[in-house]
TORMARBA-65978 format. One record per residue (C-alpha): x, y, z; residue in three letters. Coordinates in steps of 0.02 Angstrom, whole numbers. Layout:
<rs>
{x = X	y = Y	z = Z	resn = ALA};
...
</rs>
This chain:
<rs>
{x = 401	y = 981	z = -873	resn = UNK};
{x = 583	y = 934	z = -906	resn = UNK};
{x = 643	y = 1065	z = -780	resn = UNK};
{x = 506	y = 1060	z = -660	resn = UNK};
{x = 634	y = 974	z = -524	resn = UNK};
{x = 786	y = 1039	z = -569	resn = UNK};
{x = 897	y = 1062	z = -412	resn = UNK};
{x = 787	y = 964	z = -305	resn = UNK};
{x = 849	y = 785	z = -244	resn = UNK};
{x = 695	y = 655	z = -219	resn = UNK};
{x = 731	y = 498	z = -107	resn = UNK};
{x = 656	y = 352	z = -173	resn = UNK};
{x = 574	y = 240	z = -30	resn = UNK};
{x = 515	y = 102	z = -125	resn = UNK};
{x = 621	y = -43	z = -166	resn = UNK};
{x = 529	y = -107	z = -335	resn = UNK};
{x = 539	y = -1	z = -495	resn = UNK};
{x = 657	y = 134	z = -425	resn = UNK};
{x = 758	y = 149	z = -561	resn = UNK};
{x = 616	y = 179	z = -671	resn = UNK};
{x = 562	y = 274	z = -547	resn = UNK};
{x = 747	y = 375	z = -546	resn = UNK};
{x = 726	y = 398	z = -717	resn = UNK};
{x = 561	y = 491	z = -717	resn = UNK};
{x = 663	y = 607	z = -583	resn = UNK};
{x = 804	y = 627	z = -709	resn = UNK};
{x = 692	y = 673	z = -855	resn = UNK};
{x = 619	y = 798	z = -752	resn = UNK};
{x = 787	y = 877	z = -708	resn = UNK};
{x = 803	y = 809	z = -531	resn = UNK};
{x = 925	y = 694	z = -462	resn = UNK};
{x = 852	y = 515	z = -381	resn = UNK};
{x = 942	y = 432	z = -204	resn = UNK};
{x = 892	y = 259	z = -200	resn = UNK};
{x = 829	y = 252	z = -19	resn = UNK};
{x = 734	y = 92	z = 4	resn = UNK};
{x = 641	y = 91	z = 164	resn = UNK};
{x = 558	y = -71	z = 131	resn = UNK};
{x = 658	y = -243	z = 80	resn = UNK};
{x = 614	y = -389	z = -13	resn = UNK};
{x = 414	y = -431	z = -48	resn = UNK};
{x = 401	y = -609	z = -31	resn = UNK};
{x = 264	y = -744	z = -33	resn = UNK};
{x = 223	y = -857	z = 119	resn = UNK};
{x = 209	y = -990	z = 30	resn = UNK};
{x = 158	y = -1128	z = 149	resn = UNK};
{x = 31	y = -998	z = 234	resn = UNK};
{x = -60	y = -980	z = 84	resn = UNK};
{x = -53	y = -1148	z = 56	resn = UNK};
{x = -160	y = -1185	z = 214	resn = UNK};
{x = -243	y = -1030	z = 184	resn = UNK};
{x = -331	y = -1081	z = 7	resn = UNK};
{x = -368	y = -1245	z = 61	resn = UNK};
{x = -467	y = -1184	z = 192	resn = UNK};
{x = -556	y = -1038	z = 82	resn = UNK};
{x = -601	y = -1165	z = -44	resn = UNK};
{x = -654	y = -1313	z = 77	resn = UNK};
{x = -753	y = -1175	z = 192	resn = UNK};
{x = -805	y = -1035	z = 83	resn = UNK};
{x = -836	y = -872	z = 173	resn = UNK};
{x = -994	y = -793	z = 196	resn = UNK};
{x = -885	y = -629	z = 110	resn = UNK};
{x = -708	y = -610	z = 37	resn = UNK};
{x = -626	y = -446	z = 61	resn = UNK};
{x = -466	y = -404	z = -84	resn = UNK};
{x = -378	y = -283	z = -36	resn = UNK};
{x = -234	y = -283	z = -194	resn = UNK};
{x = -224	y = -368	z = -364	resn = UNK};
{x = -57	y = -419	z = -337	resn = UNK};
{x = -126	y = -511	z = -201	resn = UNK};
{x = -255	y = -607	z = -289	resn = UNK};
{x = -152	y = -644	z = -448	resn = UNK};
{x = -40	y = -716	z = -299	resn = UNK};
{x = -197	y = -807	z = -226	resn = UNK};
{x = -233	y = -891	z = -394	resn = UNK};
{x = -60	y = -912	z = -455	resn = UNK};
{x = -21	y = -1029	z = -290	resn = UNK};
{x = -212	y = -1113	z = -319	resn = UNK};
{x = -166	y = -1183	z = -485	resn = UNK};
{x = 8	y = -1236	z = -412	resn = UNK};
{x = -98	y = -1352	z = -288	resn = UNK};
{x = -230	y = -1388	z = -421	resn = UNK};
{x = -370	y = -1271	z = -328	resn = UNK};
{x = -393	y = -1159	z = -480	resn = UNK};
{x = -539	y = -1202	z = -545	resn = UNK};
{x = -611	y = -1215	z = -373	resn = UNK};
{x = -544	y = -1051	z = -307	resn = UNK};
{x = -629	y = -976	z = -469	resn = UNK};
{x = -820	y = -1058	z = -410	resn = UNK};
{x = -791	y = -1026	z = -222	resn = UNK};
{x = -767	y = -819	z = -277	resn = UNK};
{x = -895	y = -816	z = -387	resn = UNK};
{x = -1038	y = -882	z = -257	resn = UNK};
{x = -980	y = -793	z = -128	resn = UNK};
{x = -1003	y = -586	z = -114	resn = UNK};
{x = -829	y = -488	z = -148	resn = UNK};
{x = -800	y = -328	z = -80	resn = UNK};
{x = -649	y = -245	z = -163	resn = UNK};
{x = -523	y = -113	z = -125	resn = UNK};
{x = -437	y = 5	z = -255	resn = UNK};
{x = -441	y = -25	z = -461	resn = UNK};
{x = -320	y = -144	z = -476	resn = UNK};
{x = -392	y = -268	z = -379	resn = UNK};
{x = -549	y = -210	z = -479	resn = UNK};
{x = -447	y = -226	z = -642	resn = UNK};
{x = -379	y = -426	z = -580	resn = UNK};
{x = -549	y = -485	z = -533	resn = UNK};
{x = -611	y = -419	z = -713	resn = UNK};
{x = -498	y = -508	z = -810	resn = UNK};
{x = -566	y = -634	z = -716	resn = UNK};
{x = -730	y = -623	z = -749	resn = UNK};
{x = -779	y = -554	z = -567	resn = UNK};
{x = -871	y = -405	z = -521	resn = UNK};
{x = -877	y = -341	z = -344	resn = UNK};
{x = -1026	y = -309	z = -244	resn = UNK};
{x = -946	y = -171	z = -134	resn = UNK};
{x = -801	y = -72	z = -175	resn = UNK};
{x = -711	y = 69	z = -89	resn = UNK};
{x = -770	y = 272	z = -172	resn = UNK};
{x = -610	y = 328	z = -145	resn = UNK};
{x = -486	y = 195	z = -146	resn = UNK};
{x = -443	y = 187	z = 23	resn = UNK};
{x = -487	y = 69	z = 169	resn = UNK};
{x = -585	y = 241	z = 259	resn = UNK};
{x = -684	y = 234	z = 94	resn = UNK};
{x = -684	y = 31	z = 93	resn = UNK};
{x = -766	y = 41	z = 266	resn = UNK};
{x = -897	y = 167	z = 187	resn = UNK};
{x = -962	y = 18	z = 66	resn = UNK};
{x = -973	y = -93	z = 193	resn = UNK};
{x = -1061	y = 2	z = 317	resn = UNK};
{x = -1247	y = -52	z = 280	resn = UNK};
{x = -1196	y = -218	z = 278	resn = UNK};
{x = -1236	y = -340	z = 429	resn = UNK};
{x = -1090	y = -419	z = 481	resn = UNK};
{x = -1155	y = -515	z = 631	resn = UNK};
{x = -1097	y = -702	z = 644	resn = UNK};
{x = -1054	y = -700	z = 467	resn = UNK};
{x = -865	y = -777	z = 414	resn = UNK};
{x = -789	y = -647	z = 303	resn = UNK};
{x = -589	y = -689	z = 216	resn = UNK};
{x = -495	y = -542	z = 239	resn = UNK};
{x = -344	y = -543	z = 104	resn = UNK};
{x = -188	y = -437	z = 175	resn = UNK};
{x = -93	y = -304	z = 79	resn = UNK};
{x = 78	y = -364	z = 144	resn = UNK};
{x = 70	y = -318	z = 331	resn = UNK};
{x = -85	y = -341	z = 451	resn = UNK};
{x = -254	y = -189	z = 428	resn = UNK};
{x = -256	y = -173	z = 609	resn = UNK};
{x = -397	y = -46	z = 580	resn = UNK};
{x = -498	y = -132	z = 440	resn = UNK};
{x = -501	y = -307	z = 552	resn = UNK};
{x = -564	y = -194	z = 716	resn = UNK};
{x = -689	y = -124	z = 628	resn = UNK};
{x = -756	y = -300	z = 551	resn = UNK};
{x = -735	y = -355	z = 708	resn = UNK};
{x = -837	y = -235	z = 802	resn = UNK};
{x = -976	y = -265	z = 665	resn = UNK};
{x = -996	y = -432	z = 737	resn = UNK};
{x = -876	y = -535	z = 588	resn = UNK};
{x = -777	y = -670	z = 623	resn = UNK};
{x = -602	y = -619	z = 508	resn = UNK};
{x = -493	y = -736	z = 436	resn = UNK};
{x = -354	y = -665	z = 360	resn = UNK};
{x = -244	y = -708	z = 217	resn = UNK};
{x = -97	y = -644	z = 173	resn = UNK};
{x = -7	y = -690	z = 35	resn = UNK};
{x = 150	y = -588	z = 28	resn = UNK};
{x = 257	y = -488	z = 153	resn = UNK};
{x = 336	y = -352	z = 188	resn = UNK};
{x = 518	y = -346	z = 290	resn = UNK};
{x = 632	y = -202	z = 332	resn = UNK};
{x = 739	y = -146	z = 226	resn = UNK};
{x = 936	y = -184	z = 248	resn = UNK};
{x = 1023	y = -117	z = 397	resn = UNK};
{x = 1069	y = 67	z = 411	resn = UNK};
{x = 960	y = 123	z = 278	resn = UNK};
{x = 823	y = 170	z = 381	resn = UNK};
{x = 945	y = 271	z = 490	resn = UNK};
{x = 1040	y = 356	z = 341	resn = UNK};
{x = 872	y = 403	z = 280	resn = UNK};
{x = 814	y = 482	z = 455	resn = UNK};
{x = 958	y = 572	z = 447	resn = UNK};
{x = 940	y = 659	z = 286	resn = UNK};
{x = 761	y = 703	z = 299	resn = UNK};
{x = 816	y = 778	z = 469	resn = UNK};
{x = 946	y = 879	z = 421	resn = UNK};
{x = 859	y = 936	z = 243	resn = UNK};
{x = 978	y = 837	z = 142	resn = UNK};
{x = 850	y = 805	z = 24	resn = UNK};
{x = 699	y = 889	z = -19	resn = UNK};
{x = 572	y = 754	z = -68	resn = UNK};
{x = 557	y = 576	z = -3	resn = UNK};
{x = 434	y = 471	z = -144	resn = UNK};
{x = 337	y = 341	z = -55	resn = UNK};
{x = 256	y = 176	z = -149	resn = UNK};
{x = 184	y = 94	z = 3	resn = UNK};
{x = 126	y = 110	z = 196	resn = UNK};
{x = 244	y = 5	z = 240	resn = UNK};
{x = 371	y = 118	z = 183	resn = UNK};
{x = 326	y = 257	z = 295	resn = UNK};
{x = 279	y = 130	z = 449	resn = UNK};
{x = 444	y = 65	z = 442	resn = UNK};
{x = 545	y = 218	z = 435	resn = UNK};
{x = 416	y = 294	z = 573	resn = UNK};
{x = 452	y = 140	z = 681	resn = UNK};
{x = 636	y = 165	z = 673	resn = UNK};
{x = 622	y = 363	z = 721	resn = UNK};
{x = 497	y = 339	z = 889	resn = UNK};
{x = 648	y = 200	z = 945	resn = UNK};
{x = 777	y = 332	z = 908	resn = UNK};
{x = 658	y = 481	z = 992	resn = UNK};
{x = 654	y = 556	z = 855	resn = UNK};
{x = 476	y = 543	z = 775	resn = UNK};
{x = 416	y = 707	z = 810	resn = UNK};
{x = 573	y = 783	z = 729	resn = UNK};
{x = 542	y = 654	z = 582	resn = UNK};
{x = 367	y = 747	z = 553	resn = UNK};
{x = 411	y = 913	z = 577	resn = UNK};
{x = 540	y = 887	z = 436	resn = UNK};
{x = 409	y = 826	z = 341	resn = UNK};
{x = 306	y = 986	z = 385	resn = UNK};
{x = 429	y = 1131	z = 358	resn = UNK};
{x = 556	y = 1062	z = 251	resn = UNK};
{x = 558	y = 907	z = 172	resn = UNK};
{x = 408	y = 880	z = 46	resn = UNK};
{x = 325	y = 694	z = 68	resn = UNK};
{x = 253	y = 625	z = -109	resn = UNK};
{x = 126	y = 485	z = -102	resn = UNK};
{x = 89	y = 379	z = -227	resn = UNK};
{x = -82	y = 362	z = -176	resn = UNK};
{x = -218	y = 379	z = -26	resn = UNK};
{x = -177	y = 206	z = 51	resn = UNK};
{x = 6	y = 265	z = 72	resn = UNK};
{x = -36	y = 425	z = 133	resn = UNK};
{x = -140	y = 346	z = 270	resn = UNK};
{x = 2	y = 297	z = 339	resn = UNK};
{x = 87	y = 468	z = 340	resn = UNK};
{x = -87	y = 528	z = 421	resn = UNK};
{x = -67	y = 410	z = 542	resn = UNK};
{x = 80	y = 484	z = 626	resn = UNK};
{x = 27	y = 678	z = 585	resn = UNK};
{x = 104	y = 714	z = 436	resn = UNK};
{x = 3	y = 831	z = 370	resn = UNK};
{x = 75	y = 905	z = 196	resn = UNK};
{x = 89	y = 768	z = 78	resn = UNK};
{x = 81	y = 786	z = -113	resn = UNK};
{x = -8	y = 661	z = -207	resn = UNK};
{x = -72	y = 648	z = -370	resn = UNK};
{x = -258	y = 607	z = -423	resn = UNK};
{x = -244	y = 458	z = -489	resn = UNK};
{x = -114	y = 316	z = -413	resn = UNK};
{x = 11	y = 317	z = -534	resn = UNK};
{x = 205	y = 326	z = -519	resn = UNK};
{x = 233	y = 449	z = -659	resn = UNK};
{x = 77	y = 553	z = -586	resn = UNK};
{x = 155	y = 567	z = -422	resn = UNK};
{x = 307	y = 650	z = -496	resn = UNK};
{x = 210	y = 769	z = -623	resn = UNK};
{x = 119	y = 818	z = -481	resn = UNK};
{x = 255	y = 834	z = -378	resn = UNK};
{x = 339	y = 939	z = -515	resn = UNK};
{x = 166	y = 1047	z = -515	resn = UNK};
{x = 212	y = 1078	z = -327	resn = UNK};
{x = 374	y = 1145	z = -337	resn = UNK};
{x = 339	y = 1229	z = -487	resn = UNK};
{x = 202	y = 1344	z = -402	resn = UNK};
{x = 296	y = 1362	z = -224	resn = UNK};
{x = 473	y = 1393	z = -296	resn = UNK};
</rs>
């Protein structure tokens, strides 16, 4: 495995962990470009405020989690305000519907088990639990993964919900210029991976090509030349989104799996 990327250069997308994330590159022989296409996470702190307040005075006929950093964000800020305790009764009467393990993992600890969860970990396969479920009239508390669900809040929508959303950190774009040095490279094959952690990743970096014109050049990169590594199926939605069709990603969402398996990939089509 040591040599399994050795003479390939991975671009790293995401801004947290990336020098763990260059060392995993290293040890496997390859050489890491810190790349960020996303900046600084950050909590909206008076939002949530207002946000838990109103969950806790008005509990929701369903809450929808869509990340564990999110709740351990949700509860962190309740116990700031003194809502703790209450946050904890309002989620346990109310039904939970949950998205990927580690929001599985953070209501555990917790002593919370959801009613729905996704089959896949994805919001396609999120949808898929919720399907039977009748929506109509009822108030359902939507928490964010850092940047709106456009899709997920349609479709809740169309079942007849009324959505109130909550989000409790966000994303912003990265620093200036590094969305157009990245273009760049993955245009002209100046690297041969790009690693991303997060939709937002791609959706920025997207974004930026279709104001340049250059989004269909951006995927066909992506297509012939340049390999795109997920870190798992909610990030690869996002590639999906915008046709990028070859994208390796491991089984299980992990950052060292996405580089074994992206290892496994160039070892079987060098």
């Amino acid at each position: 495995m040591a040599e399994q990327l050795k003479g390939i250069t991975v671009a790293l997308a995401g801004p947290r962990k990336s020098e763990e994330m260059a060392k995993l590159v290293q040890n496997m022989g390859g050489t890491a470009l810190h790349r960020p296409a996303q900046g600084t996470v950050f909590l909206d702190g008076e939002a949530l405020r207002e946000a838990l307040v109103a969950w806790t005075q008005h509990p929701p006929d369903l809450a929808i989690l869509t990340t564990g950093m999110g709740l351990d964000a949700l509860f962190e800020m309740a116990g700031e305000i003194g809502l703790a305790e209450r946050f904890q009764e309002v989620l346990s009467s109310s039904p939970i519907a949950a998205r990927g393990y580690k929001t599985v993992n953070a209501l555990k600890k917790r002593g919370l088990v959801p009613e729905v969860r996704d089959d896949d970990g994805s919001t396609t396969g999120l949808i898929r639990g919720l399907a039977d479920w009748d929506l109509r009239g009822k108030e359902v508390v939507l928490q964010l993964h850092g940047d709106r669900s456009p899709r997920l809040i349609a479709w809740l929508t169309e079942a007849g919900a009324v959505v109130r959303a909550v989000q409790p950190y966000l994303h912003t774009p990265p620093e200036p210029g590094s969305l157009a040095r990245l273009l760049a490279e993955i245009t002209e094959g100046l690297v041969d991976a790009v690693a991303f952690t997060s939709g937002p990743q791609f959706r920025f970096l997207a974004g930026y090509a279709r104001e340049q014109g250059k989004l269909g050049e951006l995927v066909q990169a992506f297509e012939t030349k340049v390999l795109a590594v997920s870190v798992g199926k909610i990030t690869s939605e996002s590639l999906k989104e915008e046709g990028v069709k070859r994208i390796v990603m491991p089984e299980h969402e992990r950052m060292g799996s996405m580089f074994v398996e992206l290892g496994r990939y160039v070892a079987a089509n060098r």
